[in-house]
C-alpha positions in Angstrom: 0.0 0.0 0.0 1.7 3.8 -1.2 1.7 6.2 1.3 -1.1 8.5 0.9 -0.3 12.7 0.4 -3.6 14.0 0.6 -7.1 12.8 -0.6 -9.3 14.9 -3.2 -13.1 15.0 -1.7 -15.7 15.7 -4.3 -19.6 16.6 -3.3 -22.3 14.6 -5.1 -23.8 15.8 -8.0 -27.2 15.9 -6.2 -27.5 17.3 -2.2 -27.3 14.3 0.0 -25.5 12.2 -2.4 -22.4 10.0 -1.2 -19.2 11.9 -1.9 -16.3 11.1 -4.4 -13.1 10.5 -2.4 -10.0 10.3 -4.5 -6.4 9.1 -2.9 -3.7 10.7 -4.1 -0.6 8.5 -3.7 2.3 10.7 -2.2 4.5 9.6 -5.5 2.2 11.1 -7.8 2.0 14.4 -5.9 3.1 17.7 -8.2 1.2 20.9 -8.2 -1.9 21.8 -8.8 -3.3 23.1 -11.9 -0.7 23.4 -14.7 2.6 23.9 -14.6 3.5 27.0 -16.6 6.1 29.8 -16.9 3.5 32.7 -16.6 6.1 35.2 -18.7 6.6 32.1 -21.4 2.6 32.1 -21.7 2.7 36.4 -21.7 5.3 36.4 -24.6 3.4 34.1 -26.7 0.5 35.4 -26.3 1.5 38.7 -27.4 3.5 37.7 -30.2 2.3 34.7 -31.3 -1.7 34.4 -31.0 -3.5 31.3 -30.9 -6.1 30.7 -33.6 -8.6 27.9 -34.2 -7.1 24.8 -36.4 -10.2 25.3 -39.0 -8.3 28.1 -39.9 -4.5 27.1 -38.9 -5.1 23.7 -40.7 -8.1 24.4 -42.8 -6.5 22.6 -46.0 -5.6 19.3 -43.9 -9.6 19.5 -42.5 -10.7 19.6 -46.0 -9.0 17.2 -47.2 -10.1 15.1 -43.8 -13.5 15.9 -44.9 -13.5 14.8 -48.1 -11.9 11.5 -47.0 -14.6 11.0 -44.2 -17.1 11.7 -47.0 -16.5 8.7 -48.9 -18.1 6.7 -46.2 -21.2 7.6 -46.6 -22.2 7.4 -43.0 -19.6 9.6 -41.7 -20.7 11.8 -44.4 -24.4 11.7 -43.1 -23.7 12.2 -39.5 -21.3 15.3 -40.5 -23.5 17.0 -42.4 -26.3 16.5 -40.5 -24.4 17.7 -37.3 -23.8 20.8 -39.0 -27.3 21.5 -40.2 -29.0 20.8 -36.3 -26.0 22.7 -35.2 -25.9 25.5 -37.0 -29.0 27.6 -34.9 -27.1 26.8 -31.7 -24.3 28.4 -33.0 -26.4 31.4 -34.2 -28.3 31.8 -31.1 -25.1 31.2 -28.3 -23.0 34.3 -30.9 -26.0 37.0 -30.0 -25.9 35.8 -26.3 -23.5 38.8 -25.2 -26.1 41.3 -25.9 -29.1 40.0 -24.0 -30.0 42.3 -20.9 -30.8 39.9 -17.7 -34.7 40.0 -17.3 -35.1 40.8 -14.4 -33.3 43.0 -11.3 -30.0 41.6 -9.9 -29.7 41.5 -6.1 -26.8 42.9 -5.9 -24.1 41.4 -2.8 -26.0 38.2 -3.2 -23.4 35.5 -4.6 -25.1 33.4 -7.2 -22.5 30.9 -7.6 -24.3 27.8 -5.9 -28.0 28.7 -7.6 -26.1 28.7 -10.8 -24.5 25.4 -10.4 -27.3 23.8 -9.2 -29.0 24.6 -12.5 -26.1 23.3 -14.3 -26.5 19.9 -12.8 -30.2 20.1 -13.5 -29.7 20.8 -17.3 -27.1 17.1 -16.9 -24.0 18.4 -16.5 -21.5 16.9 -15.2 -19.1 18.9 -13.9 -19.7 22.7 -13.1 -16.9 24.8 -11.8 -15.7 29.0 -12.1 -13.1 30.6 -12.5 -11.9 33.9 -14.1 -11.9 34.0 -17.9 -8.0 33.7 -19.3 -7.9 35.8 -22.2 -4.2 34.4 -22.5 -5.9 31.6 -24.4 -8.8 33.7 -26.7 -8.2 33.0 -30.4 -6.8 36.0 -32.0 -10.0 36.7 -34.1 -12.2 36.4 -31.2 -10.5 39.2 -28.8 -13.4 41.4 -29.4 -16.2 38.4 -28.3 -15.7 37.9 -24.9 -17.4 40.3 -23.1 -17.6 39.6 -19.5 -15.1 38.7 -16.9 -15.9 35.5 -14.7 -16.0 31.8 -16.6 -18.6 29.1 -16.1 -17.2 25.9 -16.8 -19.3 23.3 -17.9 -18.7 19.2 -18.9 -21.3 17.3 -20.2 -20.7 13.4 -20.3 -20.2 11.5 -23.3 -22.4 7.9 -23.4 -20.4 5.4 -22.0 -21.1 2.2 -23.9 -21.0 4.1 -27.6 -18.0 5.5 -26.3 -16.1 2.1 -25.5 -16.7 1.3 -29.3 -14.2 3.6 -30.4 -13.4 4.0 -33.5 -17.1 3.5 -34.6 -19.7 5.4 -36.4 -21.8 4.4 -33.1 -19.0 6.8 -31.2 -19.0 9.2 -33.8 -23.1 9.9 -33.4 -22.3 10.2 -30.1 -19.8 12.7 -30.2 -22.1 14.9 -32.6 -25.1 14.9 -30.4 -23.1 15.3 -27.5 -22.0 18.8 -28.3 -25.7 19.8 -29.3 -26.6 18.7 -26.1 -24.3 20.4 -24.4 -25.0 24.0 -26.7 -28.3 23.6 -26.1 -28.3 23.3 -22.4 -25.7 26.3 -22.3 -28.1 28.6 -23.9 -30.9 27.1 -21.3 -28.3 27.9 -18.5 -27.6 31.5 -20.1 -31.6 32.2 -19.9 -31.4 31.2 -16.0 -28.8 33.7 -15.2 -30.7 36.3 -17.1 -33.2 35.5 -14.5 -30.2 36.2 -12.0 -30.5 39.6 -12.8 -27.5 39.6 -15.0 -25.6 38.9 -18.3 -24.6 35.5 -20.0 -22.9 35.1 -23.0 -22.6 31.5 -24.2 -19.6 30.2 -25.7 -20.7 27.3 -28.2 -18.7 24.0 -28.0 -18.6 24.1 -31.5 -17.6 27.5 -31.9 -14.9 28.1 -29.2 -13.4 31.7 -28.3 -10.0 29.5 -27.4 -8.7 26.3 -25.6 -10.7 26.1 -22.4 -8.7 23.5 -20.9 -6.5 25.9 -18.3 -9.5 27.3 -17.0 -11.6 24.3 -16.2 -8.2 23.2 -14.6 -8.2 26.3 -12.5 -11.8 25.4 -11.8 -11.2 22.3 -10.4 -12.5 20.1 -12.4 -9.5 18.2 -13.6 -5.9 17.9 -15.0 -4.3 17.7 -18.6 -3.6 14.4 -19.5 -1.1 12.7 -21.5 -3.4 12.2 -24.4 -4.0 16.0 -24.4 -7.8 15.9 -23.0 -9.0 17.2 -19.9 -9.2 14.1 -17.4 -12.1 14.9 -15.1 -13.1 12.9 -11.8 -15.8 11.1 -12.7 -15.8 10.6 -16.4 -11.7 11.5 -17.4 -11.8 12.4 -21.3 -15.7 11.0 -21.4 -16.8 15.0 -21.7 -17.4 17.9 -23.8 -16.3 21.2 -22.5 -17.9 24.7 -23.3 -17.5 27.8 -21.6 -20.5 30.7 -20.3 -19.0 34.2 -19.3 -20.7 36.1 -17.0 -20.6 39.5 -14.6 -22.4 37.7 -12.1 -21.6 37.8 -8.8 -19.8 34.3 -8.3 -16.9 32.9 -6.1 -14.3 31.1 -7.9 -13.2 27.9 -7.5 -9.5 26.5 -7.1 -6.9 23.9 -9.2 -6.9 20.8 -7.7 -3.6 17.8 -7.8 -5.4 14.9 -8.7 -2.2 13.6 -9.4 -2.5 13.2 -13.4 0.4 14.8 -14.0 2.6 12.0 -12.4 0.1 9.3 -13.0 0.0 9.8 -16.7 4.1 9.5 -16.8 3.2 6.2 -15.0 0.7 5.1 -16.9 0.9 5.4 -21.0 -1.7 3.5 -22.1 -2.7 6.4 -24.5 0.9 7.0 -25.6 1.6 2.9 -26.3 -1.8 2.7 -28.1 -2.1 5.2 -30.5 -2.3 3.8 -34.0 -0.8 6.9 -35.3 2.2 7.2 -32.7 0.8 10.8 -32.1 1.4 11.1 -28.1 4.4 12.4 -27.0 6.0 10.0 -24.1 8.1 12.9 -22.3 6.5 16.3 -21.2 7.8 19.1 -22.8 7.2 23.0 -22.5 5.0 24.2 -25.5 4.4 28.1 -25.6 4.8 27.9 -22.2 3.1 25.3 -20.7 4.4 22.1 -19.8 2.6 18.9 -21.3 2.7 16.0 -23.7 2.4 16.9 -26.8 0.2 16.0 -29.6 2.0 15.7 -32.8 -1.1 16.7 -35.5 0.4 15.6 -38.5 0.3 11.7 -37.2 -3.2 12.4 -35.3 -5.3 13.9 -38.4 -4.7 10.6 -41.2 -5.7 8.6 -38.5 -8.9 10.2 -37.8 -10.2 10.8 -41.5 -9.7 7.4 -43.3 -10.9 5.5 -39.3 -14.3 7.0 -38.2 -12.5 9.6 -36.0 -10.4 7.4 -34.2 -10.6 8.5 -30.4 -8.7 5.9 -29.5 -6.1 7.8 -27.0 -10.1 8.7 -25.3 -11.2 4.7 -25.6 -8.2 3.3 -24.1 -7.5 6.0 -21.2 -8.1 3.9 -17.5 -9.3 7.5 -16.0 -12.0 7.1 -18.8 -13.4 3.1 -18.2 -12.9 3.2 -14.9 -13.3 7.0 -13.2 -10.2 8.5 -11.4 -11.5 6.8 -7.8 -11.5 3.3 -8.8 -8.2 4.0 -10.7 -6.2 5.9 -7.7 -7.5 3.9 -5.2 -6.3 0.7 -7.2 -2.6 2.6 -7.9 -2.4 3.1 -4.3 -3.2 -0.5 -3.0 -0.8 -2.1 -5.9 1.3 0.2 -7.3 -0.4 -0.7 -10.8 -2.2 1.1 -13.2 -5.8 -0.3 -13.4 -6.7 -2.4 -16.8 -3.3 -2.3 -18.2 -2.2 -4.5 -20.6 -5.6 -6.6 -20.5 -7.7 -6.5 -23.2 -10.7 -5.0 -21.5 -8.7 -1.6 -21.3 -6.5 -1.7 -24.3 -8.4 -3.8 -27.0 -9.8 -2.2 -30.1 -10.8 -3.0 -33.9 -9.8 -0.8 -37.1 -12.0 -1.6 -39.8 -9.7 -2.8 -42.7 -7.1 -3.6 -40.3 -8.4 -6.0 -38.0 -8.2 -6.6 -34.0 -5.3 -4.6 -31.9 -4.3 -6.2 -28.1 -2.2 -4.8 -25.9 1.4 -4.8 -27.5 0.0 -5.1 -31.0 -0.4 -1.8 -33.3 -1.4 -1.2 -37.3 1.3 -0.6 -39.7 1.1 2.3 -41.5 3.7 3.5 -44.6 5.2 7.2 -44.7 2.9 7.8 -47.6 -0.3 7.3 -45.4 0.6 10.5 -43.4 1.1 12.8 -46.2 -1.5 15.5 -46.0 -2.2 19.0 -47.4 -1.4 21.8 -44.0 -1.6 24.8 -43.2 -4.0 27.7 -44.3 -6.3 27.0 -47.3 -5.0 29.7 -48.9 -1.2 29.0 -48.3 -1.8 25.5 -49.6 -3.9 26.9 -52.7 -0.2 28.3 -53.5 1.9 25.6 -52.7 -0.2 23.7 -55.2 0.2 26.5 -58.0 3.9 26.6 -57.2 3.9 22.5 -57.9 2.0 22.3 -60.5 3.4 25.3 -62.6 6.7 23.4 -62.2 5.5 20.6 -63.8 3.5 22.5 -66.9 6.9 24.9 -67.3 4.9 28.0 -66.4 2.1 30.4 -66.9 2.4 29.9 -70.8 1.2 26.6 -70.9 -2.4 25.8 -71.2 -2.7 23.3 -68.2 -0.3 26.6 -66.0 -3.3 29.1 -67.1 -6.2 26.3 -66.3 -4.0 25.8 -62.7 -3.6 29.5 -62.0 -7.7 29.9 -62.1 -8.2 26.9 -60.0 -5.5 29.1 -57.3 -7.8 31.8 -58.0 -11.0 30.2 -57.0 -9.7 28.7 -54.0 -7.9 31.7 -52.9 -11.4 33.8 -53.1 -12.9 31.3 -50.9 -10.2 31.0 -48.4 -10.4 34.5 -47.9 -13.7 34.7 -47.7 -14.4 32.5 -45.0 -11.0 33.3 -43.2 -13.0 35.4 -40.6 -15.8 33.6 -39.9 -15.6 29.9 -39.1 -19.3 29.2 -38.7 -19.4 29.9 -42.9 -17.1 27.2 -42.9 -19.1 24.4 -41.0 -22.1 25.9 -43.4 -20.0 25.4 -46.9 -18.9 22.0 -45.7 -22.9 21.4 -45.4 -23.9 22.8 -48.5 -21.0 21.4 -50.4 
């Protein structure tokens, strides 16, 4: 049995519900929160905004897309995400504006009403922080509007989940995040009633990362396989964000003891079909994590219904963070590794995967279009006027107007990523 640091003791969901006791195992004690360099995260920030990766990798996406497409399921349940989606979108974007309807009392705190009626709405973890604009999208520095942050996780189905990489899991993972936007704008209309203002940040339409904050919230630490691993579900959830100027006490980061455990653990690193998980934490624009390499994560996920596997395979996940620490603690082992149950999973074309066993995959299968649209529109006209000898040529002048029209559309939907997800649908 490891010595115990400190134990991590969660209310219930619902008032007189038993409460969630996590052991944290002395070995596995860091820091709460995230370990950053707060000047590292400053400089970047300043000089090297974050955007959204439909813009930063909008020719890879497309060229996801149209891989996805040729399944004609995925194709249905994209498009048809899109189409349900696109009013919650609309509605959550005009959310800033709305006056509360009716008088705040002012000095009364709020925070406990308000997450009661997140629980109501289903979801699963609620916790509040301040909003870090360190991590708004560059295009989006004018949206935010208010200065407190609601964080919000709703939970993913479990069994659809375990199925992973499945057009079951990928439903799943659609309706989840409409579920989730729906409720938020349900919430936003309860705080109205608050007497003040809520503006609701669509899961499908993020202002920025909102990992950091839900970890300053409480609610969990950044795993190895780059998702948020919460107490009762790990990666099982679908963030979103509300930002609010009502009167609120914030929460505070939380060891759960991920940050060590993960290092232990791997399960997500050593199963990943792509080899996309970094083993060794490294500092990345100032933060210190393991690091998803993109270029080996995005062929994986377009031609194999999404993949998810790094979610599928993570014990936190299965088997919830008690069951999993409490296990560490009593055996020094991680819970489900190397069995089957945990790290078992199917790739249609390729067959069955135990633990040990991975897909082979040749250089040419991770060769993908990246970057901006436009940038790639380019690198194309660069390539193909080398092989046509120039503008001169019939096929150069036929390439040249196919640059054209792409370029037009790149730079047309370059500020607005909603017209994106709506060309994607009627495309």
């Amino acid at each position: 049995m490891l010595k115990i640091g400190h134990t991590v003791t969660l209310p219930s969901r619902k008032p007189g519900g038993p409460l969630l006791s996590i052991p944290v195992p002395e070995e596995l004690e860091t820091v709460p929160g995230i370990p950053m360099r707060e000047e590292d995260v400053d400089y970047y920030t300043k000089e090297y905004p974050l955007d959204t990766l439909n813009v930063e990798e909008r020719a890879s996406r497309d060229w996801a897309n149209r891989i996805r497409d040729l399944h004609p399921e995925m194709r249905e349940i994209r498009l048809e995400h899109e189409r349900l989606n696109r009013g919650l979108i609309e509605a959550a974007r005009l959310t800033g504006d709305l006056e509360p309807t009716a008088p705040a009392k002012y000095g009364k705190d709020v925070t406990e009403e308000i997450r009661a009626k997140a629980y109501e709405l289903g979801y699963l973890e609620v916790g509040f922080t301040a909003y870090d604009s360190h991590y708004t999208y560059g295009r989006k520095r004018d949206y935010v509007k208010f200065e407190h942050a609601i964080c919000l996780a709703y939970e993913q189905d479990y069994e659809p989940t375990q199925t992973i990489p499945s057009v079951d899991a990928e439903i799943v993972h659609s309706s989840t995040y409409r579920t989730e936007g729906a409720a938020g704008l349900e919430l936003g209309k309860f705080i109205r009633t608050l007497g003040y203002r809520a503006q609701i940040h669509s899961p499908n339409d993020n202002t920025g990362p909102y990992i950091p904050m839900f970890v300053a919230a409480g609610l969990g630490q950044l795993g190895a396989c780059g998702y948020l691993l919460t107490p009762r579900a790990g990666s099982r959830c679908r963030l979103m964000v509300i930002t609010t100027d009502a009167e609120v006490t914030y929460d505070q980061p939380v060891d759960f003891g991920i940050h060590a455990f993960c290092q232990v653990c791997q399960v997500c690193v050593n199963r990943c079909p792509g080899r996309a998980l970094m083993r060794d934490k490294v500092w990345w624009r100032g933060v210190q994590k393991n690091k998803l390499y993109f270029k080996r994560c995005r062929p994986v996920m377009a031609r194999y219904l999404g993949c998810g596997i790094c979610m599928k395979v993570c014990p936190i996940q299965k088997y919830g963070m008690q069951a999993v620490l409490e296990h560490y603690a009593a055996t020094g082992n991680v819970l489900g590794k190397g069995t089957h149950d945990l790290e078992g999973y199917e790739i249609s074309g390729k067959g069955y995967f135990g633990p040990g066993e991975l897909p082979l995959f040749d250089r040419t299968f991770f060769e993908m279009p990246h970057g901006r649209a436009e940038d790639w529109a380019f690198e194309e006209l660069k390539n193909k006027l080398k092989e046509t000898g120039g503008l001169e040529d019939g096929e150069g002048e036929e390439a040249f107007g196919v640059f054209k029209t792409k370029l037009a559309t790149a730079m047309s939907l370059s500020d607005d990523v909603l017209a994106m997800e709506l060309e994607d649908y009627i495309a």
